[in-house]
C-alpha positions as CSV (number, residue, x, y, z in Angstrom):
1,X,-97.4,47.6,82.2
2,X,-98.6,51.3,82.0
3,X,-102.1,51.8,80.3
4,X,-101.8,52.1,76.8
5,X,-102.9,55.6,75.2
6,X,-105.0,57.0,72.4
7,X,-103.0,59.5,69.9
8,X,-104.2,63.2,69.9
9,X,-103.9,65.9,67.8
10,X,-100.9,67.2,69.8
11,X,-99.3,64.2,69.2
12,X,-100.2,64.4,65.8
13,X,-98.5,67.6,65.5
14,X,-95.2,66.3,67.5
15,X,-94.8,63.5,64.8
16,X,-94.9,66.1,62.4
17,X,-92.1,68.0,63.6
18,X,-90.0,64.8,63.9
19,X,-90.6,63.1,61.1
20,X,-92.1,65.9,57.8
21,X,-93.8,63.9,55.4
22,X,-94.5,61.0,57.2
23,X,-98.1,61.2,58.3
24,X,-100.1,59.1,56.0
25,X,-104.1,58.4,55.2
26,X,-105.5,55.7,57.1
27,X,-107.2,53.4,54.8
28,X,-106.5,51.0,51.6
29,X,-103.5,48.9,52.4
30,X,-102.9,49.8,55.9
31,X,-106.5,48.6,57.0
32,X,-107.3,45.4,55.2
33,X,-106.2,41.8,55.7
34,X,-105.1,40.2,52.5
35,X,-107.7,37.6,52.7
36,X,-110.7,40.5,53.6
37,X,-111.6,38.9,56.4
38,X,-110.8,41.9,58.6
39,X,-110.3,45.8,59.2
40,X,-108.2,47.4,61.0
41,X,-109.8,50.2,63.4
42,X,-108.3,54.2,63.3
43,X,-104.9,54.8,63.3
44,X,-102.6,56.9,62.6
45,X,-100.1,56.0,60.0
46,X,-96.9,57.5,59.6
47,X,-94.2,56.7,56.9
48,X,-90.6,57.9,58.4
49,X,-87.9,58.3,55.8
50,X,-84.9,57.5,57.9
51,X,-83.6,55.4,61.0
52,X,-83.3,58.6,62.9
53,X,-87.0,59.6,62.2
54,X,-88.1,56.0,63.5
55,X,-86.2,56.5,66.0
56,X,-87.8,59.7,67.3
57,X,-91.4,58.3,66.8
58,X,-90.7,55.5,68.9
59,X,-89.2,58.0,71.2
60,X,-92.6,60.0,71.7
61,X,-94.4,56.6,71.8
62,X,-92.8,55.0,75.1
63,X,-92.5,58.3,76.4
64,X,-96.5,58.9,76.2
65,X,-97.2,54.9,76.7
66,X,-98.6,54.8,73.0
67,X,-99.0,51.2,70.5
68,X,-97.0,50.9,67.5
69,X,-97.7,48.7,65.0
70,X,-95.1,48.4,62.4
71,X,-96.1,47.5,58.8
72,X,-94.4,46.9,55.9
73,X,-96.0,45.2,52.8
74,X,-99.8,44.6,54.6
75,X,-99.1,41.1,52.9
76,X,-99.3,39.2,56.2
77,X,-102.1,36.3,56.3
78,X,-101.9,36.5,60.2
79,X,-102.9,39.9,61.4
80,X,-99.8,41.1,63.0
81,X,-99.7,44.2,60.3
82,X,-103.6,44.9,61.6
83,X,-104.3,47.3,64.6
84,X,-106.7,45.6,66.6
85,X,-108.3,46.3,70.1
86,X,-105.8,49.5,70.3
87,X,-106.8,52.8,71.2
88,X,-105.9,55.0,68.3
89,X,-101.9,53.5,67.6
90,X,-99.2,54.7,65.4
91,X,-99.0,52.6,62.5
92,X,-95.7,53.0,61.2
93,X,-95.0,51.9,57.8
94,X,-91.7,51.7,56.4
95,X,-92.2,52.0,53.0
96,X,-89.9,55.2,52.6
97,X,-86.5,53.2,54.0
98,X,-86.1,51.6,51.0
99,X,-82.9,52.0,49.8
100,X,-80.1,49.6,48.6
101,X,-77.0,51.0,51.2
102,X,-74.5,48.3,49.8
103,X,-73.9,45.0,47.5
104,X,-70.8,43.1,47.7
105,X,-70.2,41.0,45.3
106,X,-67.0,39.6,47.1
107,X,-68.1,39.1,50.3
108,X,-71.5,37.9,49.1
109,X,-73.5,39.8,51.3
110,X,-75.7,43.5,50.6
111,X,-77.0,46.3,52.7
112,X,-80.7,46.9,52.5
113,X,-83.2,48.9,54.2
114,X,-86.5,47.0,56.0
115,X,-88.7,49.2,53.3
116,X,-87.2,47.2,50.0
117,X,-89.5,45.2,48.0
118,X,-88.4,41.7,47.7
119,X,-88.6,41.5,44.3
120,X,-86.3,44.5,44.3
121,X,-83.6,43.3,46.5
122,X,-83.8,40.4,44.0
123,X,-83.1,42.6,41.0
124,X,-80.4,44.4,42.5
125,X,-78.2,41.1,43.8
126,X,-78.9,39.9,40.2
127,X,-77.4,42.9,39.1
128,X,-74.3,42.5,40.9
129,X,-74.4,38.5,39.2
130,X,-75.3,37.2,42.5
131,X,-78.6,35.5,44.3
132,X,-80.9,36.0,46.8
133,X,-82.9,33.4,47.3
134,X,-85.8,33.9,49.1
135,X,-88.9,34.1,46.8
136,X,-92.6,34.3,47.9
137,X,-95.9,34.3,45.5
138,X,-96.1,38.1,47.3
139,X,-92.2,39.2,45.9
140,X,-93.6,41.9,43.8
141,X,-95.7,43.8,47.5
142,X,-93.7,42.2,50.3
143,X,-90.9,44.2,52.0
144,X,-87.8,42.5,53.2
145,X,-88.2,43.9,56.9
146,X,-91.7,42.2,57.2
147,X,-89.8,38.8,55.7
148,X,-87.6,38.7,58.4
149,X,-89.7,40.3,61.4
150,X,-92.1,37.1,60.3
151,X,-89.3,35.2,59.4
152,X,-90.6,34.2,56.0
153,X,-90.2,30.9,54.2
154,X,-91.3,30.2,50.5
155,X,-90.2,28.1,48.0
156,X,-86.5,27.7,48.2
157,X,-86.2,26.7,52.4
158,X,-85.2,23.4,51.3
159,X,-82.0,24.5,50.0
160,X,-81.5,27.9,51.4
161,X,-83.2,28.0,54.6
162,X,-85.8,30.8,56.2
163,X,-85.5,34.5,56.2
164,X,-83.5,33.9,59.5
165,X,-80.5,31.7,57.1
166,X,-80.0,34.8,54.7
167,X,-79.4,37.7,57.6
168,X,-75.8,38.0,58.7
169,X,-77.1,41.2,60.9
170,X,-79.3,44.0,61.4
171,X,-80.3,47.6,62.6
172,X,-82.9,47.5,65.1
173,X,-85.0,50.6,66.7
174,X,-85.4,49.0,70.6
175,X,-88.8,50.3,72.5
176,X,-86.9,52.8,74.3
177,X,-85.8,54.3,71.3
178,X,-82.2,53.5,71.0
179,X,-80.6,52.3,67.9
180,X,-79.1,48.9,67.9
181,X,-76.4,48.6,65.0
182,X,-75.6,45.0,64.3
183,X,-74.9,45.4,60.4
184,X,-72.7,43.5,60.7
185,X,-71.4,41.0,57.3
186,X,-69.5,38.0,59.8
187,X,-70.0,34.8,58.9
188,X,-68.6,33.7,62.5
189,X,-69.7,35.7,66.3
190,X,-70.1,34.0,69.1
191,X,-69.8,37.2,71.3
192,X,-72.9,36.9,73.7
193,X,-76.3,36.2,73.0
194,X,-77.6,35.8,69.4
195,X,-79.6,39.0,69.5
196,X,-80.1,38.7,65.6
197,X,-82.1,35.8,65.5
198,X,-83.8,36.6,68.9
199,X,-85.2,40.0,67.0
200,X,-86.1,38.0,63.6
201,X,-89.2,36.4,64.0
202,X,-90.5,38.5,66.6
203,X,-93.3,40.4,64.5
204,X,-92.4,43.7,66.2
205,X,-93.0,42.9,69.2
206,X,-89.1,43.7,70.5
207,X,-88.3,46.4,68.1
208,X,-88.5,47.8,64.4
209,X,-86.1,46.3,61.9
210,X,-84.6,49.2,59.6
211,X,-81.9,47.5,57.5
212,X,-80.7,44.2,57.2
213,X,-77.7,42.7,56.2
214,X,-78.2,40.1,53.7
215,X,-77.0,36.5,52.2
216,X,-75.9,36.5,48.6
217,X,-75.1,33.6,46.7
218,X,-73.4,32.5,43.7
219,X,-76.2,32.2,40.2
220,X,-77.0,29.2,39.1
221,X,-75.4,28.2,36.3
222,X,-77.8,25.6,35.3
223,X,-81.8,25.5,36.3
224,X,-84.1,23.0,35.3
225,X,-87.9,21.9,36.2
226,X,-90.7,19.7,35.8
227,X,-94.1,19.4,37.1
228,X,-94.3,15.5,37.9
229,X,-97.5,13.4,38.1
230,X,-97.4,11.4,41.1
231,X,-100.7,9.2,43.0
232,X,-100.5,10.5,46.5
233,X,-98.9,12.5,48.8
234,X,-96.9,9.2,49.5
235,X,-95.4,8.8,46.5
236,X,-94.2,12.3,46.2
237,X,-92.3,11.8,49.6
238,X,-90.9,8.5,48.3
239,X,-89.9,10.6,45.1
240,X,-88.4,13.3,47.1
241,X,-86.3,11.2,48.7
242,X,-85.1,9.5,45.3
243,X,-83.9,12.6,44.1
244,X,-82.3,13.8,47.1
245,X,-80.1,10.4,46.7
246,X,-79.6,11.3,43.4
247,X,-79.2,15.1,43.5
248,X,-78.4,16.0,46.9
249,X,-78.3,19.8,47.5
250,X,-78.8,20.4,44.3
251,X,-83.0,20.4,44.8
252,X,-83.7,23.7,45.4
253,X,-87.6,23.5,45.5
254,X,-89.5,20.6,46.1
255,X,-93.3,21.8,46.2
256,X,-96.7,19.4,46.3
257,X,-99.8,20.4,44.7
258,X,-103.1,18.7,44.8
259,X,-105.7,18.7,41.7
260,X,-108.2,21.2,43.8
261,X,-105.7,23.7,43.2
262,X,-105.8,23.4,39.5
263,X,-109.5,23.0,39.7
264,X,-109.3,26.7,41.4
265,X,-107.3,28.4,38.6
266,X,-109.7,26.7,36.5
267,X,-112.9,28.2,37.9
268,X,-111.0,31.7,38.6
269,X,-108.5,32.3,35.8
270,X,-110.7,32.6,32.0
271,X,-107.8,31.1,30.0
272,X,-106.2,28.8,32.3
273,X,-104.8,25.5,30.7
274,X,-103.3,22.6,32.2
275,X,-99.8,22.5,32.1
276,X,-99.9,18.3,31.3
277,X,-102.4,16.6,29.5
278,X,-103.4,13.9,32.1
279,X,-105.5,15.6,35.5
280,X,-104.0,13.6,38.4
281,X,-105.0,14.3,41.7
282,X,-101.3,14.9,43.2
283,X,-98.7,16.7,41.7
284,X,-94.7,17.8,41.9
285,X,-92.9,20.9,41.1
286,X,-89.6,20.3,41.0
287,X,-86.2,22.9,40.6
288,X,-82.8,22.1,39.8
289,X,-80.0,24.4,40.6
290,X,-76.0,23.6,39.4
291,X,-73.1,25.7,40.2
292,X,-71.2,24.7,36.6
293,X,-72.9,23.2,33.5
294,X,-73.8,19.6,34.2
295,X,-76.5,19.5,32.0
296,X,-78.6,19.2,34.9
297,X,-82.0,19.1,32.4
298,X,-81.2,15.8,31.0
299,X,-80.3,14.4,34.0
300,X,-84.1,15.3,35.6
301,X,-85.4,14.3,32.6
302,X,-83.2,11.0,33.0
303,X,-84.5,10.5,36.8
304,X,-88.0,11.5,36.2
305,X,-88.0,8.8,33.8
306,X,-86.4,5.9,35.8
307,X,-88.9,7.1,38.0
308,X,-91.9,6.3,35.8
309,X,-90.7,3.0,34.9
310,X,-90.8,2.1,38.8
311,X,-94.4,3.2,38.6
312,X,-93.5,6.8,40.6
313,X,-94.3,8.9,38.0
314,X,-97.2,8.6,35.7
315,X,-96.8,12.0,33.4
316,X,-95.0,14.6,32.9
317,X,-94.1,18.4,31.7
318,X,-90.6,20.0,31.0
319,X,-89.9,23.2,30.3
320,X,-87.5,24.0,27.9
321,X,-87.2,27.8,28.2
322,X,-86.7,30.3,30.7
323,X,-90.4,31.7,29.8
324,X,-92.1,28.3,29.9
325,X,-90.2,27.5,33.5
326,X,-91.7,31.1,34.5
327,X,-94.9,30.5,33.4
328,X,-94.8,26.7,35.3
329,X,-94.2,28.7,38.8
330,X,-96.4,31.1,37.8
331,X,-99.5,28.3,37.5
332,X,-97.9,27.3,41.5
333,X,-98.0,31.2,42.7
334,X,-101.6,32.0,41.8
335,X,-102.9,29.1,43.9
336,X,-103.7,31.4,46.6
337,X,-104.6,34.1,44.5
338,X,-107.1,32.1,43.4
339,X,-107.9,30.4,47.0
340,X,-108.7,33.8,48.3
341,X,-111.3,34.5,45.1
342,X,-112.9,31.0,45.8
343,X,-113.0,31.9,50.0
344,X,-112.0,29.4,52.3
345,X,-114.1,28.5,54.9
346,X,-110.5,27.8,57.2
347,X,-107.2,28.4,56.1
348,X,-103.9,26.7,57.8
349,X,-100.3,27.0,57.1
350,X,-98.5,24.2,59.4
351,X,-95.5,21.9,59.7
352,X,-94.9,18.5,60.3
353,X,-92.0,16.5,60.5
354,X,-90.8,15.3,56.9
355,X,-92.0,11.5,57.1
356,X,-95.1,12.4,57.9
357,X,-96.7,14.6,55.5
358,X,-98.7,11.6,53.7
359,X,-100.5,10.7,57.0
360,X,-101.0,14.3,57.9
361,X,-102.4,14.9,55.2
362,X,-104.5,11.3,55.1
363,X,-105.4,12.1,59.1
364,X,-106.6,15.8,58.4
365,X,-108.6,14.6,55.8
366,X,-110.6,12.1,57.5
367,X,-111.2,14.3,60.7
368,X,-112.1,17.2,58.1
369,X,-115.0,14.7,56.6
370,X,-116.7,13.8,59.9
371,X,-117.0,17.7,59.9
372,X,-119.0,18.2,56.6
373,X,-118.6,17.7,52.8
374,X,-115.9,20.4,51.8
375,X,-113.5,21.1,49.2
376,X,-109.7,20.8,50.8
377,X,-106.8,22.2,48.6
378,X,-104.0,20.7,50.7
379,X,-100.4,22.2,48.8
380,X,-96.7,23.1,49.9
381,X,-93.5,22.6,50.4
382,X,-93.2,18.7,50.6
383,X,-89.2,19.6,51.0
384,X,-89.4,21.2,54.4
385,X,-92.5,19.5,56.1
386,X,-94.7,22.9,55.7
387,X,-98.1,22.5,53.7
388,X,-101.0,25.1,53.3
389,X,-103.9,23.0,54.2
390,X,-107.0,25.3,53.1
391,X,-110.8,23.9,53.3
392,X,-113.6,25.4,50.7
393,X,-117.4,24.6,50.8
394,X,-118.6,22.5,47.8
395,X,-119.3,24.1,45.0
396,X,-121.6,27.5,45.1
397,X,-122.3,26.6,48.5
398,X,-119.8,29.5,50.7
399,X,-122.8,30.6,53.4
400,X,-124.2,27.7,53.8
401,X,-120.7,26.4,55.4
402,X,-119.6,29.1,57.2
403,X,-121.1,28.0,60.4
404,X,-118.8,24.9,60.4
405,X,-115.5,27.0,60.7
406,X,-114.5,26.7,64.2
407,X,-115.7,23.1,63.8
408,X,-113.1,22.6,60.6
409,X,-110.0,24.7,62.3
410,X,-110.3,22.5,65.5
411,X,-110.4,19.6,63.7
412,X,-107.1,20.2,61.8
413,X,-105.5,21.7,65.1
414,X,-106.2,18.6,66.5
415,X,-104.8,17.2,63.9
416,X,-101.2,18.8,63.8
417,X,-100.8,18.5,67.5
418,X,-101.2,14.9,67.1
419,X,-98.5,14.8,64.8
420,X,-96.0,17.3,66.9
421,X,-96.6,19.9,64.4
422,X,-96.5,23.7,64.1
423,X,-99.8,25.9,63.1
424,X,-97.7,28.5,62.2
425,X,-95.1,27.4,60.1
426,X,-94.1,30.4,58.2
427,X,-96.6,33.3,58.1
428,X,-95.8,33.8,61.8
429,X,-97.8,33.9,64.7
430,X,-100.0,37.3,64.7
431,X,-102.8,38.3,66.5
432,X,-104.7,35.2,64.6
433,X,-103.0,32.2,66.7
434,X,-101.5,34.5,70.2
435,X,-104.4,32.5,71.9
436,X,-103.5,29.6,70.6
437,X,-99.8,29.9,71.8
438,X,-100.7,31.3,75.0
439,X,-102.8,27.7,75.3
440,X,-100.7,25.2,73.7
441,X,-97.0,25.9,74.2
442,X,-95.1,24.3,76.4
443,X,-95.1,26.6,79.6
444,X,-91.0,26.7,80.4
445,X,-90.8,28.5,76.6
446,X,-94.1,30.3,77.0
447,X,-92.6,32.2,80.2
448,X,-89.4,32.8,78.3
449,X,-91.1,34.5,76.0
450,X,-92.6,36.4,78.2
451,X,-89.7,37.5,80.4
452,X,-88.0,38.5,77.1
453,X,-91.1,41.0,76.3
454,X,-90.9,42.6,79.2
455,X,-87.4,43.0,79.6
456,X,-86.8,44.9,76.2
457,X,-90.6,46.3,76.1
458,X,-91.5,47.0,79.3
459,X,-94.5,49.3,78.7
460,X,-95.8,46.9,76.1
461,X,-95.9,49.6,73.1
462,X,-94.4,47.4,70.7
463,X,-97.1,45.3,68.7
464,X,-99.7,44.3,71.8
465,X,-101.4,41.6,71.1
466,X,-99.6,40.1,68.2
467,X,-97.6,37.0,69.2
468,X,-98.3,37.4,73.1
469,X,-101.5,38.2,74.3
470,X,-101.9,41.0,76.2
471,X,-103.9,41.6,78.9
472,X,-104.7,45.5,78.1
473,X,-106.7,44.4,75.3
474,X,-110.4,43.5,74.6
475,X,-110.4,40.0,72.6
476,X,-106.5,40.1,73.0
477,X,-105.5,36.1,72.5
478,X,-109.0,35.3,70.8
479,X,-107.9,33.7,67.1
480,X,-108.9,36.2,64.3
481,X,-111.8,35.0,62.1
């Protein structure tokens, strides 16, 4: 691969003529990691307002051997949105392609650009009276293109699936600049090699996605909750698999939470009140979804309380409004606000198999303790195998701790390869865990990936460093802190 390039000022002034408007100051949500653990170094950020403008950047970038790191919300918790080790890359954001293109209603499917807010491609299926389902605690910041580039999970997976279940096709910028336009709304193509799905997940590493075609499905007709009470991890699984006997695919969210997470809002939120009277130490949040009115609340209310009399269940809550079901998953979506305001000492999102969650979580724990005395808020999606397993110093003790971090993040690595897991289960792989892939995947898929890179990128502008390392870079395959 060529030597990667620093941008000059006559760059500068040939992005300008391409792409008016677009040149943006380098600092606030372009530089900073979510969590504040890092900053990114200079860059220059440019904002193109069309396909064809992306295009032509990425044009003057291969041509001139230059880095480009897309960005789209800056919510990423891995680093992939964060120019590191680069000499002076484009950042190119795409919050200006933000337009709705198309919705259709009848063939359940809508146009969007990579630059549309979640929460806003949400409002504008809803509008049309259908769904999309894909819903993170970052919906109001996050833009659709990052979702699928990191091929995003959240809440729903268990009945909907990943970012990667809700694209029928996409529009692609490639390194050499050409436009790839696979907007395709086909439910069924079999013609060559899945290109879509290859490109989603990637992280920008094979090209920038500019629109998407999306998954829309019917409302709900029916929705019903409840936050259950349950004694350990255990007995949530056991539950979970009651209720898909008794509900099927009807469960659309299945989500574990563990007192220290109630504890947090506690210390962090003035105001916050438990949403049950009892303080267990593991918790529930369950969602209902029917197609036609079943009356699906009673009959969650019904199981939940077949459930306590076999000794499942111990308590209970159950909203009986639209705002007190809002306010439950809002209690569930500031959990990592308020994980980031306590400051974990290591933070993991990983995936296990199913039936073994419970002695994950028992196994993590015990290796955690020979470490130190910490505080572990251990939550997820129970549903889908994928838990956020953070560790916290005790109590107004942060600096004292930090020393132990590479200490704790080996420990639970260890950990989830034991158990044939994933350390990157849905925020994507980054700069923060390239190392750790480059180490620790098998080597046939490891060189795949590679050959892939450098057939589609072969001057390595796109993203270096994130997901692969790359050998141009200082610290390039080192985890972030």
């Amino acid at each position: 691969m060529p030597k990667l390039n620093p941008v000059g000022s006559e760059l500068e002034e040939a992005f300008r003529r391409v792409s008016p408007g677009a040149m943006r100051i380098h600092e606030g949500k372009y530089c900073d990691d979510p969590r504040g653990r890092s900053r990114s170094q200079d860059a220059v950020v440019l904002a193109p307002a069309s396909t064809d403008e992306v295009s032509a950047i990425v044009g003057i970038c291969h041509r001139e051997s230059v880095a480009i790191v897309p960005f789209g919300g800056g919510t990423g918790l891995v680093g992939g949105q964060l120019p590191q080790d680069l000499p002076r890359p484009v950042v190119l954001s795409l919050e200006r392609l933000n337009r709705i293109r198309k919705v259709s209603p009848s063939g359940d499917s809508m146009i969007v650009e990579a630059g549309c807010i979640l929460e806003n491609v949400q409002a504008a299926a809803d509008a049309a009276g259908r769904l999309f389902p894909l819903s993170l605690a970052a919906k109001g910041s996050c833009q659709i293109g990052g979702n699928l580039a990191t091929n995003a999970g959240g809440v729903h997976v268990v009945r909907y699936g990943n970012a990667r279940d809700l694209c029928l096709g996409l529009e692609v910028v490639l390194p050499d600049s050409s436009v790839w336009d696979g907007l395709t709304s086909l439910r069924k193509d079999n013609a060559g090699y899945d290109l879509r799905n290859l490109i989603i997940g990637s992280e920008g590493t094979l090209g920038i996605i500019t629109a998407a075609t999306l998954k829309l499905f019917r409302r709900p007709a029916e929705i019903a909750t409840a936050l259950l009470a349950v004694a350990s991890p255990r007995a949530a699984l056991d539950l979970h698999f009651r209720f898909q006997e008794r509900f099927g695919t009807m469960i659309s969210a299945f989500e574990l939470i563990g007192r220290t997470g109630f504890d947090f809002l506690e210390e962090t939120h003035p105001g916050f009140r438990w949403p049950i009277e009892s303080r267990p130490d593991w918790m529930v949040l369950v969602d209902l979804s029917a197609d036609t009115d079943i009356d699906i609340s009673s009959r969650l209310v019904e199981a939940a309380s077949k459930a306590a009399d076999d000794s499942m269940v111990s308590d209970g809550a159950f909203p009986s409004s639209a705002r007190q079901r809002t306010d439950l998953w809002g209690i569930r979506e500031s959990i990592p606000e308020a994980n980031r305001r306590i400051g974990a000492i290591s933070s993991h999102d990983i995936s296990v198999p199913v039936d073994s969650v419970p002695d994950f979580i028992e196994a993590a724990d015990r290796e955690v303790s020979q470490v130190g005395n910490f505080r572990i808020n251990c939550f997820g999606h129970i549903g889908d195998g994928n838990l956020h397993y953070n560790v916290f110093p005790p109590r107004r003790s942060a600096n004292a701790h930090l020393s132990s971090e590479d200490e704790v993040r080996h420990a639970v690595r260890r950990v989830v390869r034991r158990f044939r897991g994933s350390l990157s289960a849905e925020h994507g792989t980054g700069r923060r865990f390239s190392g750790e892939l480059a180490t620790n995947a098998d080597p046939a898929l490891f060189s795949m990936m590679q050959a892939v890179k450098r057939a589609l990128d072969p001057n390595g502008i796109m993203n270096p460093g994130a997901v692969l390392p790359d050998p141009r870079l200082t610290g390039s395959g080192s985890s972030m802190t």
